[in-house]
C-alpha positions, 0 to 999 in steps of 0.5 A: 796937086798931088804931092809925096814927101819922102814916102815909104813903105814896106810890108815886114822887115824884108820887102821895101816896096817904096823907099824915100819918094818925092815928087808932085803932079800939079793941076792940069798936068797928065802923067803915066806911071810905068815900070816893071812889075813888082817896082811900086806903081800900085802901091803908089796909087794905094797909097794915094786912095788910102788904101794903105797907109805908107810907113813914113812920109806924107802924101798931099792932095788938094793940100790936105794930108792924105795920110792923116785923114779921118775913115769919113773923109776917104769917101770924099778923096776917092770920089775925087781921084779915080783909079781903074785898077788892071786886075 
């Protein structure tokens, strides 16, 4: 299961690039996430890696808080979620 709980984040004061998400994927389920550019979708699945940290909120996968996950740990949650950037 992945799970965001009122997840934001923003880059300085001026650019919201998530602002309040919510929503959960369960097991065995398949999505597309699509928009236009510049709407988020990256930043979603870097938040989801850890690439990034979000400004607020929390992020679940597997029922561990992602957000609050020690640098050795990340290794295991990446091994476990791919993701095949477009760039």
């Amino acid at each position: 299961m992945i799970q965001y709980l009122n997840v934001s984040k923003k880059y300085g004061d001026d650019i919201v690039a998530i602002e309040d998400l919510n929503f959960q994927i369960d097991e065995g389920e398949f999505l597309f996430l699509v928009g236009s550019s510049g709407s988020g979708k990256t930043t979603v699945i870097r938040l989801l890696i850890r690439e990034e940290k979000p400004t607020s909120g929390k992020i679940y996968f597997e029922n561990s808080e992602v957000t609050s996950l020690r640098r050795k740990h990340i290794y295991n949650l990446r091994r476990k979620v791919g993701v095949i950037f477009q760039d």
